[in-house]
C-alpha positions as protocol buffer text, in pm:
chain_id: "A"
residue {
  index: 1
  type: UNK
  ca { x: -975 y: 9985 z: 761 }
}
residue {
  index: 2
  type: UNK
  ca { x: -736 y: 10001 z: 1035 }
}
residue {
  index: 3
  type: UNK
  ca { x: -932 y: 10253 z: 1199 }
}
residue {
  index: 4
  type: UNK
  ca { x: -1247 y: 10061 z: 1216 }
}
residue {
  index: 5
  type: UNK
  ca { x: -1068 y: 9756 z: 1341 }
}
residue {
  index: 6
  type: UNK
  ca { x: -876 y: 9967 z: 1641 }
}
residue {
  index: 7
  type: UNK
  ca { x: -1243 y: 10077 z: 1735 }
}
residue {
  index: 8
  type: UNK
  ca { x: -1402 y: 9768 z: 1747 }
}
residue {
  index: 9
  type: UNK
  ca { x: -1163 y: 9549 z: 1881 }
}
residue {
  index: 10
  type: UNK
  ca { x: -1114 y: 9868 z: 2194 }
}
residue {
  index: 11
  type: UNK
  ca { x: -1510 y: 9770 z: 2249 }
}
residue {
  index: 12
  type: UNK
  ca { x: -1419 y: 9384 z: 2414 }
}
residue {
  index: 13
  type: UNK
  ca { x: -1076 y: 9212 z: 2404 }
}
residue {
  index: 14
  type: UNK
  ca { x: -1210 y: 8843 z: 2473 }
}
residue {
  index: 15
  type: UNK
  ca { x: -1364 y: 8827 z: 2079 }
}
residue {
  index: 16
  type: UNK
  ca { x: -1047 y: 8972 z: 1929 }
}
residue {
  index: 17
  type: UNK
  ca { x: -990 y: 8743 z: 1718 }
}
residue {
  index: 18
  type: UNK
  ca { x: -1281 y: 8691 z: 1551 }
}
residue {
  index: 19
  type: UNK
  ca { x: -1271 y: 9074 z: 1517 }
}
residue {
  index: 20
  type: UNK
  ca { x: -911 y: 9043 z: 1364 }
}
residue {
  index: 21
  type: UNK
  ca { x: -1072 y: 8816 z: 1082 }
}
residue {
  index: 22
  type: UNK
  ca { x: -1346 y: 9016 z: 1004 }
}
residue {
  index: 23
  type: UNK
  ca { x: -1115 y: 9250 z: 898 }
}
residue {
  index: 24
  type: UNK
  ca { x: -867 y: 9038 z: 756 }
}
residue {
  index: 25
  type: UNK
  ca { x: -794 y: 8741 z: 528 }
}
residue {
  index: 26
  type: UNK
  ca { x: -634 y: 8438 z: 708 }
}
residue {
  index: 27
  type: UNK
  ca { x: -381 y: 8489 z: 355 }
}
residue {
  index: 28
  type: UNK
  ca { x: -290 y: 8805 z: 500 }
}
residue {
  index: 29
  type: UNK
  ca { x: -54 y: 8577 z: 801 }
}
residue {
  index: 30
  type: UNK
  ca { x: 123 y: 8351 z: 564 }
}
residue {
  index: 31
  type: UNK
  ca { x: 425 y: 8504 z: 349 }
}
residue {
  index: 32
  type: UNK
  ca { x: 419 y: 8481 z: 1 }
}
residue {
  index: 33
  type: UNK
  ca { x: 694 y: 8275 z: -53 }
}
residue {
  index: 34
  type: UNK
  ca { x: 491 y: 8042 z: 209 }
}
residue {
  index: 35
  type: UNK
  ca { x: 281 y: 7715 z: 120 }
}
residue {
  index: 36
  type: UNK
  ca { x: -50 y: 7652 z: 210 }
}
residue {
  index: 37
  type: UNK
  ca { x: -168 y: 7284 z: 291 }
}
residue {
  index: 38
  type: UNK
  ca { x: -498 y: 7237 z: 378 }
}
residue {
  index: 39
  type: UNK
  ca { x: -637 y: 6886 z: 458 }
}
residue {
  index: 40
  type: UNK
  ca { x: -1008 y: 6776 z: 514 }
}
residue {
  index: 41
  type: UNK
  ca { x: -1063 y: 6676 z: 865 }
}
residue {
  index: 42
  type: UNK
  ca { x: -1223 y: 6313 z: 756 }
}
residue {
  index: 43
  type: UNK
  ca { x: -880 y: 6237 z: 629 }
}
residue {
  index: 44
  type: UNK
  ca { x: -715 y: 5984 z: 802 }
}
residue {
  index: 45
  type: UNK
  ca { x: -359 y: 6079 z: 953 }
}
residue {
  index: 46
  type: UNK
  ca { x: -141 y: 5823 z: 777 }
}
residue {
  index: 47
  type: UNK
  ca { x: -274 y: 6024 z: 426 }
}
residue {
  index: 48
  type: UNK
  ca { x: -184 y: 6352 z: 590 }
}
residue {
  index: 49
  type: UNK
  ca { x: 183 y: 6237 z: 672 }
}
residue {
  index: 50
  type: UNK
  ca { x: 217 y: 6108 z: 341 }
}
residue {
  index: 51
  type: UNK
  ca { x: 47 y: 6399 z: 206 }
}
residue {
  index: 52
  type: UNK
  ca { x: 267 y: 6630 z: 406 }
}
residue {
  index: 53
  type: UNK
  ca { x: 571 y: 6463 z: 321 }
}
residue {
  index: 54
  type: UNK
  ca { x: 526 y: 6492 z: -71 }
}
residue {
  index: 55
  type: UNK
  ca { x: 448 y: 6903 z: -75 }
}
């Protein structure tokens, strides 16, 4: 897999990351012992502070 993704991201360095993540999960960046928030972008930012705060 590494191969492939040397190759192709050699062919144009402006889309390389895009190219990175076709290769890769984003899971593969965060550390196991890591935790992973993710909020809806309709939510309003007072309920993400909050929400943020409790985790």
């Amino acid at each position: 897999i590494l191969h492939n993704f040397l190759s192709f991201a050699e062919e144009d360095e402006s889309q390389i990351y895009v190219k990175f993540f076709k290769f890769h999960k984003c899971y593969d960046l965060i550390p196991t012992s890591a935790k992973l928030v993710v909020f809806d972008t309709h939510l309003l930012v007072k309920k993400a502070f909050f929400a943020l705060v409790y985790n």
